[in-house]
The first five atom37 places (N, CA, C, CB, O) and aatype in JSON, in Angstrom:
{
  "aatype": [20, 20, 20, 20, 20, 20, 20, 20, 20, 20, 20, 20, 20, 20, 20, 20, 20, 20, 20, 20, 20, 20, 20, 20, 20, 20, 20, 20, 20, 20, 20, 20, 20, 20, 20, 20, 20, 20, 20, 20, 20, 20, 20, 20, 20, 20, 20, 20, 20, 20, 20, 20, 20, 20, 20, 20, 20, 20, 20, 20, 20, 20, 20, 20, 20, 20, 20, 20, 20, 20, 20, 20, 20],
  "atom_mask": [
    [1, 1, 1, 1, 1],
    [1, 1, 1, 1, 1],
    [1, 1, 1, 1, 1],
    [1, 1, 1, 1, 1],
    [1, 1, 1, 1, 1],
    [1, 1, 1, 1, 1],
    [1, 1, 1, 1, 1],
    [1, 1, 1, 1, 1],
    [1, 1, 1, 1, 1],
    [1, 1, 1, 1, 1],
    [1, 1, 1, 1, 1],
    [1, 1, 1, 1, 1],
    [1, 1, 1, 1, 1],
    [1, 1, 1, 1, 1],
    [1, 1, 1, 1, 1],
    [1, 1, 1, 1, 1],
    [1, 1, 1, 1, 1],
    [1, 1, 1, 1, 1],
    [1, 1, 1, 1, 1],
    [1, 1, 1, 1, 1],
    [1, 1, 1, 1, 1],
    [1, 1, 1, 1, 1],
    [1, 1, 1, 1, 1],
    [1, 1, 1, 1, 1],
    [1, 1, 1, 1, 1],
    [1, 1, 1, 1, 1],
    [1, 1, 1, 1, 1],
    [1, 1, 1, 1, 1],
    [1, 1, 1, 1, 1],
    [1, 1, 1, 1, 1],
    [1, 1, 1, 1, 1],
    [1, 1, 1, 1, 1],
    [1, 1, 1, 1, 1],
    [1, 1, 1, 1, 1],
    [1, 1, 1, 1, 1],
    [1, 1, 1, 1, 1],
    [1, 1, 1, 1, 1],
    [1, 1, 1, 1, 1],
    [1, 1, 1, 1, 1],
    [1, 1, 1, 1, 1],
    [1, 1, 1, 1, 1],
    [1, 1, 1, 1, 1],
    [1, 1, 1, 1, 1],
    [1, 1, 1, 1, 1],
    [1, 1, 1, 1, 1],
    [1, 1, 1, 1, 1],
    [1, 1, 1, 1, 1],
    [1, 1, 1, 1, 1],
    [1, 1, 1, 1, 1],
    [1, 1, 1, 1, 1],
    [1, 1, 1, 1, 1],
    [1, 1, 1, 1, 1],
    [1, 1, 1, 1, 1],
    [1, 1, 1, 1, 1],
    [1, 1, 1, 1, 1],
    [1, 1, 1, 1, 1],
    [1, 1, 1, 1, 1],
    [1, 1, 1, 1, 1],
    [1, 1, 1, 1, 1],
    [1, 1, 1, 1, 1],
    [1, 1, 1, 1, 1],
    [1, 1, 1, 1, 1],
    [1, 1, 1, 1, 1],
    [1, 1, 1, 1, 1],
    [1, 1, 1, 1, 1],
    [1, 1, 1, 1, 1],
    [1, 1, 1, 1, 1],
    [1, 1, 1, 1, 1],
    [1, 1, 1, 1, 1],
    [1, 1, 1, 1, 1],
    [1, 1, 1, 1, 1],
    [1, 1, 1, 1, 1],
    [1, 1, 1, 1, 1]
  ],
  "atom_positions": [
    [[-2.22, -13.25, -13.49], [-1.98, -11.9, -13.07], [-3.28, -11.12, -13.16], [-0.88, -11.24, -13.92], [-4.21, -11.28, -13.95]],
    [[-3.15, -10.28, -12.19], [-4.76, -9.61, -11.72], [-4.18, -7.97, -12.43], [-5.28, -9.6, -9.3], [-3.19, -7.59, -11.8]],
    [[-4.36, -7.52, -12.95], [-3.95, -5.76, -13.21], [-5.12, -5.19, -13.43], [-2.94, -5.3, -14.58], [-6.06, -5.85, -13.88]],
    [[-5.25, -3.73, -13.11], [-6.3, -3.02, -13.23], [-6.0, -1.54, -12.19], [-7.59, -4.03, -12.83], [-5.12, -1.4, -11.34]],
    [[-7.05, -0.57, -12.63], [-7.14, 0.36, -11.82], [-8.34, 0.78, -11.25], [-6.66, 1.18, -12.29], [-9.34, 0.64, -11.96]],
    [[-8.54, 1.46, -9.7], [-9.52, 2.01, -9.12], [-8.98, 3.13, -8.49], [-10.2, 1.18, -8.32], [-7.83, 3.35, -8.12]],
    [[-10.32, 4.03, -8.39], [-9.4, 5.11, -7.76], [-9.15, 5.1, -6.26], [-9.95, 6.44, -8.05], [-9.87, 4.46, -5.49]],
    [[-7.92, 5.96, -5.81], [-7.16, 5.54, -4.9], [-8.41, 6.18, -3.28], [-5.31, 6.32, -5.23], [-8.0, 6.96, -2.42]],
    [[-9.42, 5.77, -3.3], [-10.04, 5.99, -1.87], [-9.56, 4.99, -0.81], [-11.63, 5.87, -1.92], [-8.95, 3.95, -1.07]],
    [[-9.89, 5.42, 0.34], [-9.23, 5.11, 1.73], [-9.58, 3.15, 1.87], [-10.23, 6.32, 3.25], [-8.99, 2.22, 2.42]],
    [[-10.6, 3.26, 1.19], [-11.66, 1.49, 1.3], [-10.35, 1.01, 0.46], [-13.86, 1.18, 0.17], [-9.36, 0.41, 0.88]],
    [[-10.75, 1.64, -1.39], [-9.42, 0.52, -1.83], [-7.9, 0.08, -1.8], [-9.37, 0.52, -2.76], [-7.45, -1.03, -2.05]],
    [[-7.23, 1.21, -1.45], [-6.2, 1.05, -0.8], [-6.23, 0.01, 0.34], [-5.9, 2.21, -0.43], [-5.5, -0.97, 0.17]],
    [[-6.97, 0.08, 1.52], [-7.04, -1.1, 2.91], [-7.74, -2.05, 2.05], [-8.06, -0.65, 4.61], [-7.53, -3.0, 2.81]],
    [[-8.45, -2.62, 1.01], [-8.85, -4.04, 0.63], [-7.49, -4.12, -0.33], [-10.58, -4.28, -0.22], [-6.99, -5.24, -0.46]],
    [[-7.03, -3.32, -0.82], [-5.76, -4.02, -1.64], [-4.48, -4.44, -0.86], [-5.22, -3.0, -2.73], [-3.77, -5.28, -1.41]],
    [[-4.08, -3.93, 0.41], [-3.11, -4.34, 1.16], [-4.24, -5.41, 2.47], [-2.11, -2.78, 1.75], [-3.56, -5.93, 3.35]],
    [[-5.29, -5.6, 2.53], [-5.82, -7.0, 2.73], [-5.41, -7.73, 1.73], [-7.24, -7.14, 2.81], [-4.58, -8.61, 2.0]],
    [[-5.7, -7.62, 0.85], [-4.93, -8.71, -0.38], [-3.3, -9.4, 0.23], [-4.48, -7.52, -2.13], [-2.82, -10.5, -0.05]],
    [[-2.98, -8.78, 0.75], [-1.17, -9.4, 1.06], [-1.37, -9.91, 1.29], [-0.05, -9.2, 1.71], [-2.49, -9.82, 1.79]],
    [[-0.62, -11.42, 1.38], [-0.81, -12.66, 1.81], [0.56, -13.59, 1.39], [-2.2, -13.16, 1.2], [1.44, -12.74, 1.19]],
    [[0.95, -14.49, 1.23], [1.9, -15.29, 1.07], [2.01, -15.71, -0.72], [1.57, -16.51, 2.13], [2.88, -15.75, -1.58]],
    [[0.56, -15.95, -0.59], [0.58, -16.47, -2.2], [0.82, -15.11, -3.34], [-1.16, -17.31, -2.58], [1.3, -15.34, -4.45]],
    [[0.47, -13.89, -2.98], [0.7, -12.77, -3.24], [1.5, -12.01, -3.57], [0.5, -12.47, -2.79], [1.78, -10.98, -2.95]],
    [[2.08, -12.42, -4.73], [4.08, -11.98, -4.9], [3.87, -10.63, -4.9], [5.2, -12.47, -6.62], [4.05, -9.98, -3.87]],
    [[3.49, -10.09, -5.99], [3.71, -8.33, -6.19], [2.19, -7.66, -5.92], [4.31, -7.84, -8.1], [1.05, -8.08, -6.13]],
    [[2.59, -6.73, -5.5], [1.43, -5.44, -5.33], [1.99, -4.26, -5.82], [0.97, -5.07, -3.75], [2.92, -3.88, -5.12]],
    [[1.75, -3.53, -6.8], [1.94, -1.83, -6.76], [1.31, -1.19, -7.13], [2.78, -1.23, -7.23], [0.77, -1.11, -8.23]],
    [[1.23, -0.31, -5.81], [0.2, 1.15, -5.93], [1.18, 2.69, -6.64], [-0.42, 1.63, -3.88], [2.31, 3.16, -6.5]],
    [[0.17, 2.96, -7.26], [1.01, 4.18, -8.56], [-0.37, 5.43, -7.95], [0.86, 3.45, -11.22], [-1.36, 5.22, -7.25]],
    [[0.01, 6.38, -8.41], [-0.4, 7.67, -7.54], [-1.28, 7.94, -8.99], [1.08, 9.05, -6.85], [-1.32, 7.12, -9.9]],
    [[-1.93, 9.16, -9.01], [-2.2, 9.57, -10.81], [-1.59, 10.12, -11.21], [-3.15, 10.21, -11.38], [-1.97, 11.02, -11.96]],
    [[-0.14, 9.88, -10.91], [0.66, 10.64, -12.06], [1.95, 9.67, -12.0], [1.05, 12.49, -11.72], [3.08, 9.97, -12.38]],
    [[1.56, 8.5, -11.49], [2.45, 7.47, -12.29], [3.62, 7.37, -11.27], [2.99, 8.0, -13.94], [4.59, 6.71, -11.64]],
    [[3.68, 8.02, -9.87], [4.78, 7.74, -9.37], [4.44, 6.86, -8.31], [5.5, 8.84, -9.05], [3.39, 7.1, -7.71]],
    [[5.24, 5.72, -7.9], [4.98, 4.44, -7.37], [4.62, 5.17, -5.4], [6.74, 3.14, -7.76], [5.07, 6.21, -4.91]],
    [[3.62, 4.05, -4.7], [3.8, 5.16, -3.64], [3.41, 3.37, -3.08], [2.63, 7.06, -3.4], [3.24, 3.26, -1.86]],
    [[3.34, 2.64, -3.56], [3.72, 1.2, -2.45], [3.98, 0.03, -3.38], [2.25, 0.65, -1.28], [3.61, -0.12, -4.55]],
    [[4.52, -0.58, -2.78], [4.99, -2.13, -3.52], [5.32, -2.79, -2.91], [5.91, -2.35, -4.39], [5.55, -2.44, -1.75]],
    [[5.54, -4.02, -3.29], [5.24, -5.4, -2.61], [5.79, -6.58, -4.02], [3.17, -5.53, -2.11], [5.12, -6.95, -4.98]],
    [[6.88, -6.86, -3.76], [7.84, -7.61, -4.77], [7.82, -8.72, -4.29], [9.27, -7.17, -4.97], [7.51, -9.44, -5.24]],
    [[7.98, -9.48, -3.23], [8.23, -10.66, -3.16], [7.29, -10.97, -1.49], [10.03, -10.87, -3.33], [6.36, -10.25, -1.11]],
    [[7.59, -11.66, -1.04], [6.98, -12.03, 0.02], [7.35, -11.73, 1.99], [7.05, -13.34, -0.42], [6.82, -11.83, 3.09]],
    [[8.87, -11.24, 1.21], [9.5, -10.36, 2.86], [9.16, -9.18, 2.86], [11.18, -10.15, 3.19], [9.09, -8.89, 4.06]],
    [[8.8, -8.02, 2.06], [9.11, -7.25, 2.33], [8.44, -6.21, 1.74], [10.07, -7.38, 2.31], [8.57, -6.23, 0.51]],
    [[7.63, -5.13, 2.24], [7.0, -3.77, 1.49], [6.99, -2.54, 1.71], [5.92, -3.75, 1.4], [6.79, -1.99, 2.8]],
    [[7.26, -1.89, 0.35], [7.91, -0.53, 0.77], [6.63, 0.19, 0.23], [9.58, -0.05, 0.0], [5.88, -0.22, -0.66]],
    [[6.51, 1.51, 1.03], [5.73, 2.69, 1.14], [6.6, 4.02, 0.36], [5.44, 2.94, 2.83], [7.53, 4.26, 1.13]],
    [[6.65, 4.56, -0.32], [7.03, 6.06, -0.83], [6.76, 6.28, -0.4], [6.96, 6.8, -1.64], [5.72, 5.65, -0.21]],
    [[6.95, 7.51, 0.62], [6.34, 8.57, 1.08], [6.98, 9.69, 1.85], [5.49, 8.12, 1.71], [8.03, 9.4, 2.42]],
    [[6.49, 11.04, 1.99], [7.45, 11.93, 2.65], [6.56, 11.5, 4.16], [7.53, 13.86, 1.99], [5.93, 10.53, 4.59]],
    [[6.81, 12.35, 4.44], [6.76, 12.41, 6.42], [5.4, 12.87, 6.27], [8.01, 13.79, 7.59], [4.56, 11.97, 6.24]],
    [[5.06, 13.85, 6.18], [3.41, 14.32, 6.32], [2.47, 13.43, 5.71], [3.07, 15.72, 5.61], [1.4, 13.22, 6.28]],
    [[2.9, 12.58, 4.03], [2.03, 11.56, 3.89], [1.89, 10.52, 4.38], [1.99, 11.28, 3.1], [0.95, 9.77, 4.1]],
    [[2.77, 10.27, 5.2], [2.52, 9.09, 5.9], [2.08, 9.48, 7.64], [3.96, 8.14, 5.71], [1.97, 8.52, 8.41]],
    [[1.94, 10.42, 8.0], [1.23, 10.82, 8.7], [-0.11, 11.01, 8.53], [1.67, 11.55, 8.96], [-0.9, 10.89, 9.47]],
    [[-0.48, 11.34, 7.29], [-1.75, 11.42, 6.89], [-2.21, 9.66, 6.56], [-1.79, 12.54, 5.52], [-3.27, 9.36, 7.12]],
    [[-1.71, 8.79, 5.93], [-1.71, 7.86, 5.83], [-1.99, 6.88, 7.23], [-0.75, 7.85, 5.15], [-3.04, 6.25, 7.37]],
    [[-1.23, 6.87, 7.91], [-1.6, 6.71, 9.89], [-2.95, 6.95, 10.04], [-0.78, 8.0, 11.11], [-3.78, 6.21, 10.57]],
    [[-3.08, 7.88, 9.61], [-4.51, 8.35, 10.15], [-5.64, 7.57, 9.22], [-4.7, 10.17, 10.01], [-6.52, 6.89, 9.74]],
    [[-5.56, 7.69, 8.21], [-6.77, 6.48, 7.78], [-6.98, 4.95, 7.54], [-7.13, 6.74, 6.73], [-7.91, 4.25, 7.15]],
    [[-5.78, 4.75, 7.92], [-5.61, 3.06, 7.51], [-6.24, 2.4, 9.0], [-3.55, 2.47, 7.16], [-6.42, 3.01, 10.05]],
    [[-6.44, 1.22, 8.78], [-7.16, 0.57, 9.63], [-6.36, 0.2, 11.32], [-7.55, -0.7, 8.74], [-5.91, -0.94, 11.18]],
    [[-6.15, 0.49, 12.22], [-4.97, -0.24, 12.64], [-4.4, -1.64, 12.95], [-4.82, 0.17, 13.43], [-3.45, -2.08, 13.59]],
    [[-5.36, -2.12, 12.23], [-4.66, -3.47, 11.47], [-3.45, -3.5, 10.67], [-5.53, -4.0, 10.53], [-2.44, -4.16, 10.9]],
    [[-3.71, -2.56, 9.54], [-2.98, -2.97, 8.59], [-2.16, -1.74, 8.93], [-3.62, -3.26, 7.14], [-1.04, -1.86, 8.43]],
    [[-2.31, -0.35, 9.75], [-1.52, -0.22, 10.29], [-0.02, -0.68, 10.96], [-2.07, -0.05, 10.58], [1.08, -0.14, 10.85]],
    [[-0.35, -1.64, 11.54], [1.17, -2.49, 11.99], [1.86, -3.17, 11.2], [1.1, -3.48, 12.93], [3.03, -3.36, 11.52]],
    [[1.34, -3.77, 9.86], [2.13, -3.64, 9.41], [2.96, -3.18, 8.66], [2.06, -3.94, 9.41], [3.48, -3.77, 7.71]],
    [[3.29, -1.49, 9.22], [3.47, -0.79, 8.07], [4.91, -0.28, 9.36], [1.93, 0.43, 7.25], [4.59, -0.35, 10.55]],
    [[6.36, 0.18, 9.01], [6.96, 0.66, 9.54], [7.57, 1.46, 8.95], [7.39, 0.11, 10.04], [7.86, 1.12, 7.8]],
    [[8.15, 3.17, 9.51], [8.56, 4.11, 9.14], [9.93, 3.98, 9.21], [8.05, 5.03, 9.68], [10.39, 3.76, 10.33]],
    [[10.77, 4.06, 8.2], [12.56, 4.16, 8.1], [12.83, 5.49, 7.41], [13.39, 2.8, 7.04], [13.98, 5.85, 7.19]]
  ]
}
């Protein structure tokens, strides 16, 4: 197990969801105040927290790579 923290700029966020991959069970991103805002539990499936404007804001800096694979419910 890899754990650690960096702060949340636009680079480490897109190299930490480059990290996804198959062999890659869990990922979670925590905000600075501890509330979860992505995860990645098993290998189907990853969820985003977020209201509507952050993930609009979010759209806007992610790569559109890793853009797609991201979908809004």
């Amino acid at each position: 197990m890899i754990e650690g923290r960096v702060k949340a700029t636009t680079e480490n966020i897109d190299n930490a969801i480059n990290l996804v991959s198959d062999p890659l069970i869990e990922l979670l991103i925590y905000d600075h105040n501890q509330n979860l805002i992505f995860a990645r539990k098993d290998t189907d499936e990853n969820q985003i927290h977020l209201s509507e404007s952050e993930f609009e804001k979010l759209r806007s800096r992610l790569s559109s790579r890793n853009m797609s694979l991201v979908e809004q419910i």
